[in-house]
Short mmCIF file of the C-alpha atoms (twelve columns), coordinates in Angstrom:
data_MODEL
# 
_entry.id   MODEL 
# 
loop_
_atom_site.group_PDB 
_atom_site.id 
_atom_site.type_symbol 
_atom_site.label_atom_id 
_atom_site.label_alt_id 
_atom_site.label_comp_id 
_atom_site.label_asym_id 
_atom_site.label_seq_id 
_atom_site.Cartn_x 
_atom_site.Cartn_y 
_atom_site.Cartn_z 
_atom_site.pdbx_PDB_model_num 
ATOM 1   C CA . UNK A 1   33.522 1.979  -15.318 1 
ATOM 2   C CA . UNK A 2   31.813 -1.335 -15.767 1 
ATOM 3   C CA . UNK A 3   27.637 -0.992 -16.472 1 
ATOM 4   C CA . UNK A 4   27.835 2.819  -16.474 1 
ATOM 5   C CA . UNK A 5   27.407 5.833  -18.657 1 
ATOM 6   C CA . UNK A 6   30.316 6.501  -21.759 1 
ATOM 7   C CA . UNK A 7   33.151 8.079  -20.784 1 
ATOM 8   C CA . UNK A 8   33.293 11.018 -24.046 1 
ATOM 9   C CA . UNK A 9   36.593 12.482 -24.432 1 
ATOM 10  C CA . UNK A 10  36.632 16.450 -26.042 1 
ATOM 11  C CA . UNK A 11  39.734 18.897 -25.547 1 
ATOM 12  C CA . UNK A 12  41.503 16.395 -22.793 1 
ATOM 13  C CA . UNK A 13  38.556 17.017 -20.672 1 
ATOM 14  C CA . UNK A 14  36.733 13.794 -20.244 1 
ATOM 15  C CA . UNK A 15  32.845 13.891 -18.935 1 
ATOM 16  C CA . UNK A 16  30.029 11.945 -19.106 1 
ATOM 17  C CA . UNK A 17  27.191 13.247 -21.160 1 
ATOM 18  C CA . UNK A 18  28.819 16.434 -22.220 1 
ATOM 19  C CA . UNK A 19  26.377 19.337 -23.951 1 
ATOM 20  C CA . UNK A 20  27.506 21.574 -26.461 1 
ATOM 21  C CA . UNK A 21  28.812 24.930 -24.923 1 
ATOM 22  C CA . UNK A 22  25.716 27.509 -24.094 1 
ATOM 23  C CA . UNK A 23  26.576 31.070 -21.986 1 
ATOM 24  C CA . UNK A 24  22.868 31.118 -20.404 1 
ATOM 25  C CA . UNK A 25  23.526 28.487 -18.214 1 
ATOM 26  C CA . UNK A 26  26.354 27.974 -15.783 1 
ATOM 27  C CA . UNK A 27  27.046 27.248 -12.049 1 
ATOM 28  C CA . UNK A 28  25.743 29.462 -9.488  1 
ATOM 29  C CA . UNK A 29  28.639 28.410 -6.724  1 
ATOM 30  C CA . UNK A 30  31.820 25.835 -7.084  1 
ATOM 31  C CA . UNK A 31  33.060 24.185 -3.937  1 
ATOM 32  C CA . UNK A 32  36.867 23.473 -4.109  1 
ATOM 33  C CA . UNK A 33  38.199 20.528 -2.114  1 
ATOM 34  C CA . UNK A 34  41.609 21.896 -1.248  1 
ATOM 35  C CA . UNK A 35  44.595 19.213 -0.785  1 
ATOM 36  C CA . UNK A 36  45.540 17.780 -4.597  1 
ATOM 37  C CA . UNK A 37  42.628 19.607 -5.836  1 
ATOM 38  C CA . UNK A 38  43.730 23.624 -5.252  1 
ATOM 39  C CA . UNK A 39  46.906 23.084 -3.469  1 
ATOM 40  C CA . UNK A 40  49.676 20.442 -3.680  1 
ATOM 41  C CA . UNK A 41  50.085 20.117 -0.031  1 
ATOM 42  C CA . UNK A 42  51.795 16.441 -0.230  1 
ATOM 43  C CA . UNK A 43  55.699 17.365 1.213   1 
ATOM 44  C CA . UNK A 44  54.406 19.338 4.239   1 
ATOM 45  C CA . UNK A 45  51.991 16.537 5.318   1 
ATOM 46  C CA . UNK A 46  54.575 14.300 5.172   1 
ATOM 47  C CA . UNK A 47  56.761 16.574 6.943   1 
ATOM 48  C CA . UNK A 48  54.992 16.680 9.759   1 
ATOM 49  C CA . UNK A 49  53.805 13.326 9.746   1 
ATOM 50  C CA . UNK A 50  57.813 11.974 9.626   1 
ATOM 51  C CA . UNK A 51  58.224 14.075 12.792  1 
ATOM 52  C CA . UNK A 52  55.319 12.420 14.650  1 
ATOM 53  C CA . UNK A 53  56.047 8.641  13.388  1 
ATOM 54  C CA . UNK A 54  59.643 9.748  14.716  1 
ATOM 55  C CA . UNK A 55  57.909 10.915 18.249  1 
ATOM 56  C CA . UNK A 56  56.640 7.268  18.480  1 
ATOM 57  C CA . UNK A 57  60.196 5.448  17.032  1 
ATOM 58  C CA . UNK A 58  58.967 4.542  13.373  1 
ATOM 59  C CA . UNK A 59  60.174 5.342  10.020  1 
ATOM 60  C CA . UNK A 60  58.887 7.973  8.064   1 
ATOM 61  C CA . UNK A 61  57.536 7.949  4.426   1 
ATOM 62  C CA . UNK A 62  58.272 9.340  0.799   1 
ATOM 63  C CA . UNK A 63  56.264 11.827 -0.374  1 
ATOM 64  C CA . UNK A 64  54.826 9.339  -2.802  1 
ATOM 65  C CA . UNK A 65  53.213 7.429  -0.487  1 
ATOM 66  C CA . UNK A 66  51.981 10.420 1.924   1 
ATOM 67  C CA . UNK A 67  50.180 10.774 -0.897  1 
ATOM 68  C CA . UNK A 68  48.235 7.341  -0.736  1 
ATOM 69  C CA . UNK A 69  47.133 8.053  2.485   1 
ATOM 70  C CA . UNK A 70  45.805 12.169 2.418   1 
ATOM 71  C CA . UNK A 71  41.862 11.686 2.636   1 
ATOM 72  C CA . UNK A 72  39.512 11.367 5.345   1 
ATOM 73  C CA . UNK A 73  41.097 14.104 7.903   1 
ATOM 74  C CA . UNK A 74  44.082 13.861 10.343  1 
ATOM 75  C CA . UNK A 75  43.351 10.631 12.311  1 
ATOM 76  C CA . UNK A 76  42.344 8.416  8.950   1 
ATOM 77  C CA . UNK A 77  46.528 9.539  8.059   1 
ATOM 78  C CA . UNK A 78  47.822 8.223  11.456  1 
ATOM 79  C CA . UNK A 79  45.443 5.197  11.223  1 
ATOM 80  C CA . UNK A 80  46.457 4.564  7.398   1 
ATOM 81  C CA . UNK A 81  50.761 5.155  8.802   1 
ATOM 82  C CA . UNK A 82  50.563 2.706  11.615  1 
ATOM 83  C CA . UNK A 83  48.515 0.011  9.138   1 
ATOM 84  C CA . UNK A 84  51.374 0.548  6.820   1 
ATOM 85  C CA . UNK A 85  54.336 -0.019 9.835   1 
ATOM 86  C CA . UNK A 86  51.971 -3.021 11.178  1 
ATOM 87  C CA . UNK A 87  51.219 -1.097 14.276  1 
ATOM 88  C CA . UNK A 88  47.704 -1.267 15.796  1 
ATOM 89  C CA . UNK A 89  45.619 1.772  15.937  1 
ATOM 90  C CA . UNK A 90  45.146 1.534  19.221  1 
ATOM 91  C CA . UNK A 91  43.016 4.374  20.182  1 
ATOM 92  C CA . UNK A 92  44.970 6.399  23.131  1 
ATOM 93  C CA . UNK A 93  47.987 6.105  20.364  1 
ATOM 94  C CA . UNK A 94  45.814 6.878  17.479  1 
ATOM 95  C CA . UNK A 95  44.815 9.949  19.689  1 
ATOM 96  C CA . UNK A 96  48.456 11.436 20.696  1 
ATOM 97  C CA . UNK A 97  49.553 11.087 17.319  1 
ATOM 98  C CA . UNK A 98  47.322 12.745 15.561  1 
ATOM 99  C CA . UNK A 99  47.332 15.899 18.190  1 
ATOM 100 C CA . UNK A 100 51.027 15.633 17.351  1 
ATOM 101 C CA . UNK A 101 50.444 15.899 14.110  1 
ATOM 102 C CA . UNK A 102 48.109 18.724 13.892  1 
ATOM 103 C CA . UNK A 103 50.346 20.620 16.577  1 
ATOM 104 C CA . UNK A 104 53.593 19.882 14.044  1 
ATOM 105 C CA . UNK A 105 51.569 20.937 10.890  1 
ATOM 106 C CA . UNK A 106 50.026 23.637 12.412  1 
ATOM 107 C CA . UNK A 107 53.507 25.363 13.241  1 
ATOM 108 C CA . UNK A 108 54.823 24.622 9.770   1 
ATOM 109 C CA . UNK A 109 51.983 24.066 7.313   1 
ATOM 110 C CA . UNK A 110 53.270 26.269 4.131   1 
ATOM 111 C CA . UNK A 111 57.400 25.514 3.780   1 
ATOM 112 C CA . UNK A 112 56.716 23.119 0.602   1 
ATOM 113 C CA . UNK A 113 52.522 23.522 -0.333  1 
ATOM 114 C CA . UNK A 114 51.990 25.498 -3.441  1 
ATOM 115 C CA . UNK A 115 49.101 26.241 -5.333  1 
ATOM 116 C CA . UNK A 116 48.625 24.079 -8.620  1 
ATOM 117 C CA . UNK A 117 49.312 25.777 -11.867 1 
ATOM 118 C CA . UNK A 118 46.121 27.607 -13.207 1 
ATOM 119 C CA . UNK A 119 44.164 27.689 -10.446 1 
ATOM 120 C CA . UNK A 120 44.341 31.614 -9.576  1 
ATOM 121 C CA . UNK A 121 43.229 31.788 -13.145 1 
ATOM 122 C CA . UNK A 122 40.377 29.981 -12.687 1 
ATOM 123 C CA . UNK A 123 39.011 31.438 -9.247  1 
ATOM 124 C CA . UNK A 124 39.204 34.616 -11.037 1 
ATOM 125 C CA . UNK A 125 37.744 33.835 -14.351 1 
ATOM 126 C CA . UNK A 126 35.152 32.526 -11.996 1 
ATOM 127 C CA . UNK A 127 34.501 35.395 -9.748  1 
ATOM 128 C CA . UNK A 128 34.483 37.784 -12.808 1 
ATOM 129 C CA . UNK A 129 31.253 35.802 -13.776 1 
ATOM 130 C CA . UNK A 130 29.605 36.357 -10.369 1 
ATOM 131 C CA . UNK A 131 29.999 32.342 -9.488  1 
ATOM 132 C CA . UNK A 132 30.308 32.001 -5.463  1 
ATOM 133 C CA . UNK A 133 32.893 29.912 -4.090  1 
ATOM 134 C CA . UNK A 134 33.596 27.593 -1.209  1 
ATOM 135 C CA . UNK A 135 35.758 25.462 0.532   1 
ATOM 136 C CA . UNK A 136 35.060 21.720 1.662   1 
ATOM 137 C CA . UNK A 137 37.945 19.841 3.131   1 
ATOM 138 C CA . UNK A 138 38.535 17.133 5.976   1 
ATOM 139 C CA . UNK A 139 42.018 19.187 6.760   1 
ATOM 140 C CA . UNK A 140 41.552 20.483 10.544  1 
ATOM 141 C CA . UNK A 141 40.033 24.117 10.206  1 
ATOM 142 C CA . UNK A 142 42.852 26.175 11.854  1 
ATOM 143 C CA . UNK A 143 45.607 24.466 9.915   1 
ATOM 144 C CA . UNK A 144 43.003 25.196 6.554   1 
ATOM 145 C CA . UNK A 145 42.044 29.157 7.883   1 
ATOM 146 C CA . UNK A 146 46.334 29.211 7.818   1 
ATOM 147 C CA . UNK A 147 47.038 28.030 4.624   1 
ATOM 148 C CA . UNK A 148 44.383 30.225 2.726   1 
ATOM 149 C CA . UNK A 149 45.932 33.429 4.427   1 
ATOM 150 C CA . UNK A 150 49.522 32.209 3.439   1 
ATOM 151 C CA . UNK A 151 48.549 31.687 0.018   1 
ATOM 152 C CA . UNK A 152 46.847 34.501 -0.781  1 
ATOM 153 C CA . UNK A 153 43.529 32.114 -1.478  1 
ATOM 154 C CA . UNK A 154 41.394 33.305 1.383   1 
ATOM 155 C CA . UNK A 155 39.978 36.279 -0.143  1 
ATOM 156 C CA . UNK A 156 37.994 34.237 -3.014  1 
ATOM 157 C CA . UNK A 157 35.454 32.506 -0.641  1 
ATOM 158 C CA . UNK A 158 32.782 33.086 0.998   1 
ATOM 159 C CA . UNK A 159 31.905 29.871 2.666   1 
ATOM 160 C CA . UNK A 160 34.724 27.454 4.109   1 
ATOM 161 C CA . UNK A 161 33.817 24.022 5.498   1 
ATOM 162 C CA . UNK A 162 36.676 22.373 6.969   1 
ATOM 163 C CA . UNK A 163 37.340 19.296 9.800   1 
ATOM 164 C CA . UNK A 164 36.476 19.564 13.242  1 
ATOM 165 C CA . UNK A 165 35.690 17.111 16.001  1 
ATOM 166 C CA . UNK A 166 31.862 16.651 16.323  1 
ATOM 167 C CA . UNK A 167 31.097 17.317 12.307  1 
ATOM 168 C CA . UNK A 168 30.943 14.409 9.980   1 
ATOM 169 C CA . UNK A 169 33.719 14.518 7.475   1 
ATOM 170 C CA . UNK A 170 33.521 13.839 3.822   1 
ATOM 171 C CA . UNK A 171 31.579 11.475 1.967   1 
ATOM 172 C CA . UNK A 172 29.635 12.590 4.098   1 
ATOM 173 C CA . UNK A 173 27.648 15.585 2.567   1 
ATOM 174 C CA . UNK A 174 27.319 18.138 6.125   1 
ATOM 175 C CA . UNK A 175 29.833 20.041 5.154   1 
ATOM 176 C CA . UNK A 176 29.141 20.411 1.668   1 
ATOM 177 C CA . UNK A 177 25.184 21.682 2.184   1 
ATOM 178 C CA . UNK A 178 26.765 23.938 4.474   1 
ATOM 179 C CA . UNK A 179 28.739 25.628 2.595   1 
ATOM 180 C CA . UNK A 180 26.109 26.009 -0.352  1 
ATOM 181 C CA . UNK A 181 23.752 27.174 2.564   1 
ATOM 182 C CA . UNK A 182 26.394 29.987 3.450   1 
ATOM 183 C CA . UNK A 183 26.500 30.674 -0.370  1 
ATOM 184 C CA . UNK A 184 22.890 30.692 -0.904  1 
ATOM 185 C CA . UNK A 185 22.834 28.008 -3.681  1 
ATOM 186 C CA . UNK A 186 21.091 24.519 -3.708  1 
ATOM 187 C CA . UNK A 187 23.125 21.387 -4.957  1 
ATOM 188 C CA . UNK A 188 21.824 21.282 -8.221  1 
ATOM 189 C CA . UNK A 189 22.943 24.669 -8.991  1 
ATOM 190 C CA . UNK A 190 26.234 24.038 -7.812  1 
ATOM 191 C CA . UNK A 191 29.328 21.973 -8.472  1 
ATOM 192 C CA . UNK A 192 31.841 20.300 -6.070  1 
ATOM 193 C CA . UNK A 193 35.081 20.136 -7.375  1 
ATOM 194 C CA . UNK A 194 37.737 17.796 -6.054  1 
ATOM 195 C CA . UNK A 195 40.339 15.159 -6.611  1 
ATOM 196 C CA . UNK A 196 39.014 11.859 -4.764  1 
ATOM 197 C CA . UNK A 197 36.770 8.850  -4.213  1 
ATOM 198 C CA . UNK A 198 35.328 10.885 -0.509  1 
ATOM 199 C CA . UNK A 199 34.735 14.266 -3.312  1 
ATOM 200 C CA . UNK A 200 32.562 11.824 -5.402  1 
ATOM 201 C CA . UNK A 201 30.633 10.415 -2.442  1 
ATOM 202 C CA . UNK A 202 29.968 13.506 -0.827  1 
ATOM 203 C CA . UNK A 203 28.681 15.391 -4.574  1 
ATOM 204 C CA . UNK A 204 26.204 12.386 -4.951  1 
ATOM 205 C CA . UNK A 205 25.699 12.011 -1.131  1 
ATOM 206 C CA . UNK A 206 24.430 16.045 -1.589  1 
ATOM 207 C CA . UNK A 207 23.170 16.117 -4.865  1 
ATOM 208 C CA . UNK A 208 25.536 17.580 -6.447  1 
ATOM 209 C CA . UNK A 209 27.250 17.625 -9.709  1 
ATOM 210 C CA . UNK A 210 31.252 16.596 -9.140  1 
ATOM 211 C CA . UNK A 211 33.980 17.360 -11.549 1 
ATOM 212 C CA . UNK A 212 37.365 15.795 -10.469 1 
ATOM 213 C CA . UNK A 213 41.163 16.421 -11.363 1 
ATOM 214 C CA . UNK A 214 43.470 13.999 -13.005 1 
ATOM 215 C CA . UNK A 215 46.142 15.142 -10.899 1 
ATOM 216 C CA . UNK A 216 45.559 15.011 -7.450  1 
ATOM 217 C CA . UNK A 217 45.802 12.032 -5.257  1 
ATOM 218 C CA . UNK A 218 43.939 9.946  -6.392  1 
ATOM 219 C CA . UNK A 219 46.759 8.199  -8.025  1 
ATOM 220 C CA . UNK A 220 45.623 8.473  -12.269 1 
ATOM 221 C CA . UNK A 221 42.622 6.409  -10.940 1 
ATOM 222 C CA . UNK A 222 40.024 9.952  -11.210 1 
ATOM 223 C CA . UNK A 223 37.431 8.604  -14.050 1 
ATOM 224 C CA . UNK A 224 37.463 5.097  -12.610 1 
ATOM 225 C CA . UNK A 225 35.834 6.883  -9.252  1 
ATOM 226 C CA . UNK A 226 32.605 8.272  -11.894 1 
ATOM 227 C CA . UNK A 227 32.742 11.879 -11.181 1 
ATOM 228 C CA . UNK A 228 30.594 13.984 -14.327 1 
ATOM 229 C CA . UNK A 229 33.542 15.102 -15.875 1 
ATOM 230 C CA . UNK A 230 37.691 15.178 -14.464 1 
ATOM 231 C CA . UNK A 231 39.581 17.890 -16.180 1 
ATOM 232 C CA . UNK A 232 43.766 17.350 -16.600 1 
ATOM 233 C CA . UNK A 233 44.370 21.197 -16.580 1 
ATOM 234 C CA . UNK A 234 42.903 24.354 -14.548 1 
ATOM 235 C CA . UNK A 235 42.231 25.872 -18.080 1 
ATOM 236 C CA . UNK A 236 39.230 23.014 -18.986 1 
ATOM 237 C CA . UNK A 237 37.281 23.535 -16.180 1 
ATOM 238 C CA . UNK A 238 34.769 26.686 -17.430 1 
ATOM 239 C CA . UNK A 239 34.139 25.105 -21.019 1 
ATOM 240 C CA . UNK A 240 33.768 21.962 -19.072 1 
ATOM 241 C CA . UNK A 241 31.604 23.735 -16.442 1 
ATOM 242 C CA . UNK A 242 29.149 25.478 -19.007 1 
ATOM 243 C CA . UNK A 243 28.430 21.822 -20.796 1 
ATOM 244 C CA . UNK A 244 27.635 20.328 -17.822 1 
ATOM 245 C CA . UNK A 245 25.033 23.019 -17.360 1 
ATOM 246 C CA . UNK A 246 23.729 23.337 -20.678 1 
ATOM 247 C CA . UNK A 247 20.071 23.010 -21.658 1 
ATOM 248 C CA . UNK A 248 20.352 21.563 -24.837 1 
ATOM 249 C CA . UNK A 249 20.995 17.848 -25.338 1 
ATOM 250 C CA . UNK A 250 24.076 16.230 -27.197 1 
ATOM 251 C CA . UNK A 251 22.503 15.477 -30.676 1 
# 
Protein backbone atom coordinates (compact mmCIF):
# COMPACT_ATOMS: atom_id res chain seq x y z
CA UNK A 1 0.00 0.00 0.00
CA UNK A 2 1.89 2.89 -1.48
CA UNK A 3 2.44 6.11 1.23
CA UNK A 4 0.76 4.17 4.06
CA UNK A 5 1.39 2.60 7.40
CA UNK A 6 3.84 -0.94 7.52
CA UNK A 7 2.22 -3.85 6.89
CA UNK A 8 3.85 -6.14 10.27
CA UNK A 9 3.50 -9.72 9.80
CA UNK A 10 3.20 -11.99 13.42
CA UNK A 11 1.63 -15.65 13.48
CA UNK A 12 0.23 -15.32 9.62
CA UNK A 13 -1.90 -12.59 10.87
CA UNK A 14 -0.83 -9.43 9.19
CA UNK A 15 -1.99 -5.85 10.83
CA UNK A 16 -0.94 -2.59 10.88
CA UNK A 17 0.38 -1.28 14.12
CA UNK A 18 -0.10 -4.41 16.10
CA UNK A 19 0.21 -4.10 20.25
CA UNK A 20 1.46 -6.71 22.30
CA UNK A 21 -1.42 -9.01 23.62
CA UNK A 22 -3.25 -7.38 26.92
CA UNK A 23 -6.73 -9.26 28.43
CA UNK A 24 -8.11 -5.74 29.83
CA UNK A 25 -8.93 -4.54 26.66
CA UNK A 26 -10.93 -6.12 23.88
CA UNK A 27 -13.97 -5.46 21.59
CA UNK A 28 -17.22 -4.76 23.03
CA UNK A 29 -19.29 -6.06 19.69
CA UNK A 30 -17.88 -7.66 16.17
CA UNK A 31 -19.99 -7.18 13.10
CA UNK A 32 -19.58 -10.13 10.62
CA UNK A 33 -20.10 -9.41 6.92
CA UNK A 34 -21.53 -12.73 5.86
CA UNK A 35 -20.81 -13.91 2.07
CA UNK A 36 -16.77 -14.98 1.87
CA UNK A 37 -16.42 -13.65 5.26
CA UNK A 38 -18.73 -16.32 7.55
CA UNK A 39 -20.14 -18.33 4.81
CA UNK A 40 -18.83 -19.51 1.41
CA UNK A 41 -21.97 -18.82 -0.40
CA UNK A 42 -20.20 -18.61 -4.05
CA UNK A 43 -21.96 -22.01 -5.92
CA UNK A 44 -25.52 -21.10 -4.84
CA UNK A 45 -25.22 -17.48 -6.12
CA UNK A 46 -24.14 -18.67 -9.14
CA UNK A 47 -26.77 -21.16 -9.19
CA UNK A 48 -29.32 -19.02 -9.22
CA UNK A 49 -27.81 -16.45 -11.16
CA UNK A 50 -27.17 -19.26 -14.26
CA UNK A 51 -30.94 -19.82 -14.03
CA UNK A 52 -31.83 -16.12 -14.46
CA UNK A 53 -29.05 -15.29 -17.27
CA UNK A 54 -30.78 -18.54 -18.80
CA UNK A 55 -34.44 -16.75 -18.29
CA UNK A 56 -33.02 -13.91 -20.51
CA UNK A 57 -30.97 -16.45 -23.24
CA UNK A 58 -27.27 -15.87 -21.95
CA UNK A 59 -24.63 -18.08 -20.73
CA UNK A 60 -24.02 -18.69 -17.32
CA UNK A 61 -20.72 -18.41 -15.29
CA UNK A 62 -18.09 -20.57 -13.28
CA UNK A 63 -18.10 -20.30 -9.88
CA UNK A 64 -14.80 -18.51 -10.14
CA UNK A 65 -16.02 -15.69 -11.61
CA UNK A 66 -19.48 -15.44 -9.56
CA UNK A 67 -17.08 -14.76 -7.30
CA UNK A 68 -15.68 -11.47 -8.97
CA UNK A 69 -18.86 -10.08 -9.03
CA UNK A 70 -20.60 -10.88 -5.15
CA UNK A 71 -20.52 -7.25 -3.53
CA UNK A 72 -22.77 -4.44 -3.54
CA UNK A 73 -26.30 -6.44 -3.21
CA UNK A 74 -28.43 -8.28 -5.87
CA UNK A 75 -28.76 -5.67 -8.68
CA UNK A 76 -24.75 -4.60 -8.62
CA UNK A 77 -24.51 -8.90 -9.63
CA UNK A 78 -27.00 -8.56 -12.57
CA UNK A 79 -25.42 -5.19 -13.55
CA UNK A 80 -21.73 -6.69 -13.16
CA UNK A 81 -23.31 -10.28 -15.49
CA UNK A 82 -24.76 -8.29 -18.30
CA UNK A 83 -21.31 -5.89 -18.38
CA UNK A 84 -19.51 -9.14 -18.62
CA UNK A 85 -22.02 -10.66 -21.72
CA UNK A 86 -21.86 -6.93 -23.27
CA UNK A 87 -25.48 -6.43 -22.54
CA UNK A 88 -26.71 -2.99 -21.38
CA UNK A 89 -28.15 -2.60 -18.01
CA UNK A 90 -30.98 -1.28 -19.15
CA UNK A 91 -33.06 -0.56 -16.21
CA UNK A 92 -36.63 -2.45 -16.76
CA UNK A 93 -34.07 -5.55 -17.55
CA UNK A 94 -31.78 -4.76 -14.76
CA UNK A 95 -35.11 -4.81 -12.69
CA UNK A 96 -36.72 -8.35 -13.83
CA UNK A 97 -33.55 -9.94 -13.43
CA UNK A 98 -32.67 -9.25 -10.34
CA UNK A 99 -36.42 -10.08 -8.89
CA UNK A 100 -35.61 -13.31 -10.73
CA UNK A 101 -32.81 -13.72 -9.03
CA UNK A 102 -33.82 -13.11 -5.55
CA UNK A 103 -37.10 -15.24 -6.26
CA UNK A 104 -34.55 -18.27 -7.60
CA UNK A 105 -32.15 -17.81 -4.57
CA UNK A 106 -34.69 -17.38 -2.24
CA UNK A 107 -36.25 -20.95 -3.05
CA UNK A 108 -32.82 -22.57 -3.04
CA UNK A 109 -30.33 -20.49 -1.07
CA UNK A 110 -28.46 -23.38 1.12
CA UNK A 111 -27.88 -26.63 -1.50
CA UNK A 112 -23.96 -25.71 -1.81
CA UNK A 113 -23.24 -22.55 1.04
CA UNK A 114 -21.31 -23.78 3.98
CA UNK A 115 -19.89 -22.12 6.77
CA UNK A 116 -15.98 -21.51 6.57
CA UNK A 117 -13.83 -23.68 8.70
CA UNK A 118 -13.38 -22.14 12.28
CA UNK A 119 -15.87 -19.84 12.35
CA UNK A 120 -18.38 -21.61 14.95
CA UNK A 121 -15.24 -21.61 16.98
CA UNK A 122 -14.81 -18.23 16.92
CA UNK A 123 -18.52 -16.91 17.49
CA UNK A 124 -18.31 -18.99 20.49
CA UNK A 125 -14.97 -18.19 21.88
CA UNK A 126 -16.47 -14.80 21.36
CA UNK A 127 -19.74 -15.04 23.08
CA UNK A 128 -18.05 -16.88 26.05
CA UNK A 129 -16.25 -13.44 26.58
CA UNK A 130 -19.53 -11.47 26.62
CA UNK A 131 -18.56 -9.72 23.01
CA UNK A 132 -22.03 -8.85 21.10
CA UNK A 133 -22.38 -9.74 17.64
CA UNK A 134 -23.95 -8.56 14.43
CA UNK A 135 -24.61 -8.98 11.02
CA UNK A 136 -23.96 -6.37 8.10
CA UNK A 137 -24.50 -7.59 4.60
CA UNK A 138 -25.87 -6.14 1.16
CA UNK A 139 -27.53 -9.87 0.62
CA UNK A 140 -31.49 -9.16 0.47
CA UNK A 141 -32.76 -9.64 4.18
CA UNK A 142 -35.19 -12.60 3.68
CA UNK A 143 -32.74 -14.62 1.63
CA UNK A 144 -30.01 -13.56 4.79
CA UNK A 145 -32.93 -14.26 7.85
CA UNK A 146 -32.96 -17.95 5.66
CA UNK A 147 -29.59 -18.78 5.56
CA UNK A 148 -28.81 -18.01 9.34
CA UNK A 149 -31.77 -20.40 10.36
CA UNK A 150 -30.40 -23.13 7.90
CA UNK A 151 -27.09 -22.89 9.27
CA UNK A 152 -27.58 -22.95 12.61
CA UNK A 153 -25.86 -19.18 12.78
CA UNK A 154 -28.92 -17.22 13.76
CA UNK A 155 -28.84 -17.77 17.35
CA UNK A 156 -25.33 -15.83 17.88
CA UNK A 157 -26.66 -12.29 17.01
CA UNK A 158 -28.34 -9.89 18.26
CA UNK A 159 -28.41 -7.24 15.64
CA UNK A 160 -28.68 -8.16 11.77
CA UNK A 161 -28.40 -5.45 9.11
CA UNK A 162 -29.04 -6.76 5.80
CA UNK A 163 -30.23 -5.20 2.05
CA UNK A 164 -33.43 -3.76 1.44
CA UNK A 165 -34.81 -1.27 -1.04
CA UNK A 166 -34.84 2.28 0.49
CA UNK A 167 -31.52 1.64 2.88
CA UNK A 168 -28.14 2.56 1.59
CA UNK A 169 -25.99 -0.46 1.14
CA UNK A 170 -22.40 -0.87 2.06
CA UNK A 171 -19.67 1.44 1.95
CA UNK A 172 -22.04 3.09 3.04
CA UNK A 173 -21.96 3.01 6.95
CA UNK A 174 -26.27 2.97 7.77
CA UNK A 175 -26.28 -0.29 8.27
CA UNK A 176 -23.30 -0.72 10.20
CA UNK A 177 -24.26 2.18 13.06
CA UNK A 178 -27.34 0.34 13.12
CA UNK A 179 -26.43 -2.59 14.07
CA UNK A 180 -23.91 -1.24 16.83
CA UNK A 181 -27.00 0.93 17.89
CA UNK A 182 -29.08 -2.41 18.33
CA UNK A 183 -25.95 -3.75 20.21
CA UNK A 184 -25.43 -0.82 22.32
CA UNK A 185 -21.75 -0.20 21.31
CA UNK A 186 -20.16 2.91 19.55
CA UNK A 187 -17.69 2.33 16.54
CA UNK A 188 -14.70 2.69 18.35
CA UNK A 189 -15.51 -0.02 20.64
CA UNK A 190 -16.35 -2.24 17.99
CA UNK A 191 -14.89 -4.08 15.03
CA UNK A 192 -16.35 -4.85 11.54
CA UNK A 193 -15.15 -7.85 10.19
CA UNK A 194 -15.35 -8.70 6.52
CA UNK A 195 -13.73 -9.82 3.33
CA UNK A 196 -13.91 -6.71 0.82
CA UNK A 197 -13.05 -3.26 -0.52
CA UNK A 198 -17.24 -2.08 0.44
CA UNK A 199 -16.21 -3.83 4.38
CA UNK A 200 -13.22 -1.36 4.41
CA UNK A 201 -15.23 1.66 3.25
CA UNK A 202 -18.03 1.18 5.38
CA UNK A 203 -15.48 0.49 8.88
CA UNK A 204 -13.78 3.90 8.02
CA UNK A 205 -17.03 5.44 6.59
CA UNK A 206 -18.38 4.53 10.52
CA UNK A 207 -15.45 4.77 12.44
CA UNK A 208 -14.71 1.69 12.90
CA UNK A 209 -11.83 -0.58 13.24
CA UNK A 210 -11.95 -3.37 10.14
CA UNK A 211 -10.17 -6.64 10.18
CA UNK A 212 -10.50 -8.52 6.80
CA UNK A 213 -10.03 -12.26 5.62
CA UNK A 214 -7.53 -13.50 3.15
CA UNK A 215 -9.96 -15.79 1.85
CA UNK A 216 -12.99 -14.40 0.79
CA UNK A 217 -13.65 -12.68 -2.43
CA UNK A 218 -11.68 -10.40 -2.64
CA UNK A 219 -9.49 -12.39 -4.86
CA UNK A 220 -5.78 -12.58 -2.49
CA UNK A 221 -6.02 -8.74 -2.99
CA UNK A 222 -7.30 -8.25 1.19
CA UNK A 223 -4.12 -6.10 2.56
CA UNK A 224 -3.87 -4.15 -0.67
CA UNK A 225 -7.64 -2.78 0.32
CA UNK A 226 -5.83 -1.32 4.05
CA UNK A 227 -8.06 -2.94 6.49
CA UNK A 228 -6.13 -2.86 10.39
CA UNK A 229 -5.28 -6.26 10.27
CA UNK A 230 -6.65 -9.49 7.63
CA UNK A 231 -6.33 -12.77 9.35
CA UNK A 232 -5.78 -16.19 6.89
CA UNK A 233 -7.50 -18.49 9.52
CA UNK A 234 -10.70 -18.21 11.96
CA UNK A 235 -8.18 -19.21 14.78
CA UNK A 236 -6.07 -15.54 14.50
CA UNK A 237 -8.78 -13.45 14.89
CA UNK A 238 -9.01 -13.08 19.08
CA UNK A 239 -5.08 -12.68 19.52
CA UNK A 240 -5.44 -10.43 16.59
CA UNK A 241 -8.55 -8.77 18.12
CA UNK A 242 -6.98 -8.12 21.69
CA UNK A 243 -3.75 -6.24 19.92
CA UNK A 244 -5.75 -4.14 18.09
CA UNK A 245 -7.31 -3.07 21.36
CA UNK A 246 -4.45 -2.92 23.50
CA UNK A 247 -3.37 0.11 25.54
CA UNK A 248 0.12 -0.23 25.45
CA UNK A 249 2.19 0.83 22.44
CA UNK A 250 4.53 -1.49 20.27
CA UNK A 251 8.01 -0.64 21.79
Amino acid sequence: MVGGPRVAWRRGARTRGLTPLSPARFPRAVVFDLDGTLIDSASDIALALARTLDEVGLSAFDVDTVKTMIGGGSRKLIERALAARGQAAELDLVDRMRDAFERLYLAEPCRHTRVFAGAIDLLDALVARGVGLGICTNKPAEITGRLLAALGLDRYFSAVAAGFDGVPKKPDPTMLLTVLSRLGTKPAESVLLGDSAADVGCARAGGCPVVLVSFGYAGGNAVALGPDAVIDVFSEAVPVLARLFAKAPVK
